[in-house]
C-alpha beads as a LAMMPS data file, in Angstrom:
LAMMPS data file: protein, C-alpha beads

103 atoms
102 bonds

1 atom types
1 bond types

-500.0 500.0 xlo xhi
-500.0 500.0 ylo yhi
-500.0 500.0 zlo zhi

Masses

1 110.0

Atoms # bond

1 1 1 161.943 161.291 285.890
2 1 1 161.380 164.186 288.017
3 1 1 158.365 166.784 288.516
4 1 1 159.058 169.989 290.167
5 1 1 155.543 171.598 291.405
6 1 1 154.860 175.494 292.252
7 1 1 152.006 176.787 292.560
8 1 1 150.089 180.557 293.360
9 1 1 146.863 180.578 295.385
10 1 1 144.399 184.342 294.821
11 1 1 140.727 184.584 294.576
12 1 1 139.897 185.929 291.031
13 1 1 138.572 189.074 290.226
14 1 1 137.117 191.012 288.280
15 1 1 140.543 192.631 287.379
16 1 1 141.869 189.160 285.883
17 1 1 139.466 188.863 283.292
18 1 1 141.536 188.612 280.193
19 1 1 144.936 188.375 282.323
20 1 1 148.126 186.619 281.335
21 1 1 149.428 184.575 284.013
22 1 1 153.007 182.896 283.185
23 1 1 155.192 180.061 284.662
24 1 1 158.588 180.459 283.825
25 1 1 161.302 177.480 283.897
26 1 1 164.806 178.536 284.170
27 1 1 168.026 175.962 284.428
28 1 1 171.564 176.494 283.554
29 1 1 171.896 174.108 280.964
30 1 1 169.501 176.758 278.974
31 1 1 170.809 179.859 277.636
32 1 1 169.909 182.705 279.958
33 1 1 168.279 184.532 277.864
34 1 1 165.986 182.132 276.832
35 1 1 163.916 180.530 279.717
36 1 1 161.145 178.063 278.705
37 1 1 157.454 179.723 279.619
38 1 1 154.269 178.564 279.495
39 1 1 151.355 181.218 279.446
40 1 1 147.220 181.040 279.537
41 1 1 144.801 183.573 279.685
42 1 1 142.077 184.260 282.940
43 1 1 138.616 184.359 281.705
44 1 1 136.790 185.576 284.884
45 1 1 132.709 185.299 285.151
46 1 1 132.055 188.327 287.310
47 1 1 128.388 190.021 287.530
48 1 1 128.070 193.551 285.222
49 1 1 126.747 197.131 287.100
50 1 1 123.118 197.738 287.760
51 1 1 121.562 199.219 284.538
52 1 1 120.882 202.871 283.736
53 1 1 118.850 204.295 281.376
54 1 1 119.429 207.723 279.522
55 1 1 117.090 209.891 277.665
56 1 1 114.596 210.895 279.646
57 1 1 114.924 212.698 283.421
58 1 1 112.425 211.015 286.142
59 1 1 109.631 213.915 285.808
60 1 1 110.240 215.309 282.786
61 1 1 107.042 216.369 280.632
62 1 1 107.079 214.703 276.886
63 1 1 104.322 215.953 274.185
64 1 1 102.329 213.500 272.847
65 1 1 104.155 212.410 269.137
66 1 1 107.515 213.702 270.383
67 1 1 109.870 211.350 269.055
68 1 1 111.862 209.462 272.078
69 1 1 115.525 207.450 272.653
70 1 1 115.861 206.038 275.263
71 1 1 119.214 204.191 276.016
72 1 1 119.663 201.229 278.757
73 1 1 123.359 200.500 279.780
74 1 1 125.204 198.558 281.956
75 1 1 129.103 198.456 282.676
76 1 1 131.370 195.704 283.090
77 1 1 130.136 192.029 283.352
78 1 1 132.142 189.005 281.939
79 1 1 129.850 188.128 279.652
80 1 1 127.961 190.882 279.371
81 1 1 124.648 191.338 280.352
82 1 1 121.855 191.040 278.064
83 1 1 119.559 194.199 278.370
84 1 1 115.791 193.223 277.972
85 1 1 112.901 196.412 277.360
86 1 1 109.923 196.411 279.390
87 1 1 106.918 198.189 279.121
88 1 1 104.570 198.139 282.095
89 1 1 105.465 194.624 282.660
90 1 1 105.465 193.137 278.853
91 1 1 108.591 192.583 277.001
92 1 1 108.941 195.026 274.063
93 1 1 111.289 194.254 270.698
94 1 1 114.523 196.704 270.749
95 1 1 117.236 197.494 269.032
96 1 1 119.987 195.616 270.550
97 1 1 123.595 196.779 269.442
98 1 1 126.887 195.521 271.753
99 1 1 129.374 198.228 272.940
100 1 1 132.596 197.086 274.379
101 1 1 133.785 200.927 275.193
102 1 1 133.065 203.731 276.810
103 1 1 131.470 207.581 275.670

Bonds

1 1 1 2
2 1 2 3
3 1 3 4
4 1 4 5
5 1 5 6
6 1 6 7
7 1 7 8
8 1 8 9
9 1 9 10
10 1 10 11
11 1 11 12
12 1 12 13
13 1 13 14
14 1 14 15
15 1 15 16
16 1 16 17
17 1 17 18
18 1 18 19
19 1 19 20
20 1 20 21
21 1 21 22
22 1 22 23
23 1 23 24
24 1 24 25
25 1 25 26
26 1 26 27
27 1 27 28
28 1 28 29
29 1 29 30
30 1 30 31
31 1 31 32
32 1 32 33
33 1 33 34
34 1 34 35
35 1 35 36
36 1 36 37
37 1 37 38
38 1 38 39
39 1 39 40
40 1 40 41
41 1 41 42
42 1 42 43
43 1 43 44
44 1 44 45
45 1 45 46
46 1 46 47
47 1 47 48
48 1 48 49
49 1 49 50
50 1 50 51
51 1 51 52
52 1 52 53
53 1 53 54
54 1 54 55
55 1 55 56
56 1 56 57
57 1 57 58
58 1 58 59
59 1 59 60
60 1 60 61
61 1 61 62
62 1 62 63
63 1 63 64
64 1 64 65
65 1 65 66
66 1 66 67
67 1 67 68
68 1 68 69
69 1 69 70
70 1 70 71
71 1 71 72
72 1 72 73
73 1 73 74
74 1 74 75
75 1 75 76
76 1 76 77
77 1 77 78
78 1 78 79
79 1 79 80
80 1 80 81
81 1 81 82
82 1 82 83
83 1 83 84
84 1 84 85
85 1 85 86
86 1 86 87
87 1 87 88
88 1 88 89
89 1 89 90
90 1 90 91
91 1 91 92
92 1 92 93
93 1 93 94
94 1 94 95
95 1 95 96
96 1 96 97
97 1 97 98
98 1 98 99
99 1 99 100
100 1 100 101
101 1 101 102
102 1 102 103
């Protein structure tokens, strides 16, 4: 029995998350149309964007009782990055809530 080898060499990225990468066997005694494949799917670990929060503009006065939102995000990231609330220092509970697009 024989084993035919190929192989491709790349440094993963951030853009191959989630990318189909095929090998494709073709011989004459198969039809043309019909080449055997084999297919798997990248899963990349790649770091996420430095977080932002939204709500509130650095200097901005706020009246004591005004009601407040204040939103911490973070793009990209394979997995995604887990967004912790601080409050001088301490950990504060949240409302956590996963968002896989964009707006």
């Amino acid at each position: 029995m024989y084993y035919f080898v190929t192989r491709v060499h790349f440094k993963a990225a951030a853009e191959d998350d989630y990318a189909d990468f095929t090998c494709e066997a073709r011989h004459e005694a198969l039809h043309r149309d019909m080449p055997m494949r084999n297919t798997v799917q990248l899963s990349v670990l790649y770091p996420p964007g430095a977080p932002y929060i939204e709500g509130y503009a650095e200097g901005e006065t706020v009246r004591r009782g005004q009601s407040l939102e204040l939103v911490c995000r973070s793009r990209g990231g394979n997995p995604p990055a887990q967004l912790i609330w601080y409050k001088n220092g301490e950990q504060i509970r949240m409302a956590y809530r996963y968002v896989l697009c964009c707006s």
